[in-house]
C-alpha positions as CSV (number, residue, x, y, z in Angstrom):
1,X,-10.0,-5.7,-2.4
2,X,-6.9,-5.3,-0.8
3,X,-6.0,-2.7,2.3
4,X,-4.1,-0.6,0.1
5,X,-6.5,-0.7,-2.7
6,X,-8.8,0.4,0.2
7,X,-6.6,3.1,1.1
8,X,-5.8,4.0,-2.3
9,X,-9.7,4.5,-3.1
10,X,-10.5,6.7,0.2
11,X,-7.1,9.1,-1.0
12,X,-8.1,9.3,-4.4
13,X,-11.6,9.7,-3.6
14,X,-10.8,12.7,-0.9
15,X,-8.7,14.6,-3.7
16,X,-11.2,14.4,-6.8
17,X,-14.4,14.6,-4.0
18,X,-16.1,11.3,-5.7
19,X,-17.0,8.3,-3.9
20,X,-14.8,5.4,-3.4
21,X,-16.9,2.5,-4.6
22,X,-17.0,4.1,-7.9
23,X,-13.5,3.7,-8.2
24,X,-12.1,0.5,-10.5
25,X,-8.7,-0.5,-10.5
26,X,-9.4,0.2,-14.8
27,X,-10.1,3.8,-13.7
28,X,-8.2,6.8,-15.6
29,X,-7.1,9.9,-13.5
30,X,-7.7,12.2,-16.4
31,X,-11.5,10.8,-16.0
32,X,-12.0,11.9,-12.8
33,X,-13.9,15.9,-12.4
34,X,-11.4,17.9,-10.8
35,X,-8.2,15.5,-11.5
36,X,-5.3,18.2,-12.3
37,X,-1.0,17.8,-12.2
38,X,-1.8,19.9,-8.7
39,X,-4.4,17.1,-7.4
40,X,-1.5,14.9,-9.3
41,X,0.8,16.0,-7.2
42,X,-1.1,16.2,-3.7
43,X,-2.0,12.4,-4.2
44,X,1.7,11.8,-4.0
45,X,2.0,13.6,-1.1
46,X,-0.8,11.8,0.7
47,X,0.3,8.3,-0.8
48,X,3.8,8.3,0.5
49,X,2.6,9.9,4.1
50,X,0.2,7.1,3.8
51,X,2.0,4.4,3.2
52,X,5.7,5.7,4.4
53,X,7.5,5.1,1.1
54,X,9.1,7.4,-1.9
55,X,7.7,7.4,-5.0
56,X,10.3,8.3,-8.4
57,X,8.3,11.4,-9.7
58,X,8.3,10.4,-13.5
59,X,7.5,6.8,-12.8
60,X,4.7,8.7,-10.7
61,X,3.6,10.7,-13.3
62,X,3.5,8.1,-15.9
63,X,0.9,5.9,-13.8
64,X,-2.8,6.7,-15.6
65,X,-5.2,4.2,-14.0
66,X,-6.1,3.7,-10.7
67,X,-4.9,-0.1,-10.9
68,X,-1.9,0.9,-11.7
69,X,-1.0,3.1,-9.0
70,X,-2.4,0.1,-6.5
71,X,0.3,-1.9,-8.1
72,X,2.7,0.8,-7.8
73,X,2.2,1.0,-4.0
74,X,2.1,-2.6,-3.2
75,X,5.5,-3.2,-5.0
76,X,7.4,-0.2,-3.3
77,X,5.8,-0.9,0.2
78,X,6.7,-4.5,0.1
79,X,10.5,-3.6,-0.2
């Protein structure tokens, strides 16, 4: 796994309160207890604090698995 896979898993793991090794990159947010547009929208928060980039909203909002969102970050960070 890669550091921001690992740093993907612990964020997503704090906001939904499950554990981080249970996390896939084929996981869906909407399959996680807790996962809400509000947790939605805190993740974003703590992914672009995290890893100091900007995130389009809707491009954001249209990302459903955890894999995705992985991908997401790695592309933006390397720009």
């Amino acid at each position: 796994m890669t550091e921001t896979a690992t740093r993907l898993h612990t964020l997503i793991a704090d906001q939904c309160d499950v554990p981080a090794a249970g996390l896939t990159p084929g996981t869906f947010f909407t399959d996680l207890p807790g996962w809400s547009s509000l947790t939605a929208l805190r993740l974003l928060g703590d992914v672009e604090e995290t890893f100091g980039i900007r995130l389009d909203l809707r491009r954001y909002l249209a990302i459903t698995t955890v894999g995705e969102l992985t991908e997401t970050v790695t592309a933006e960070a390397g720009r």
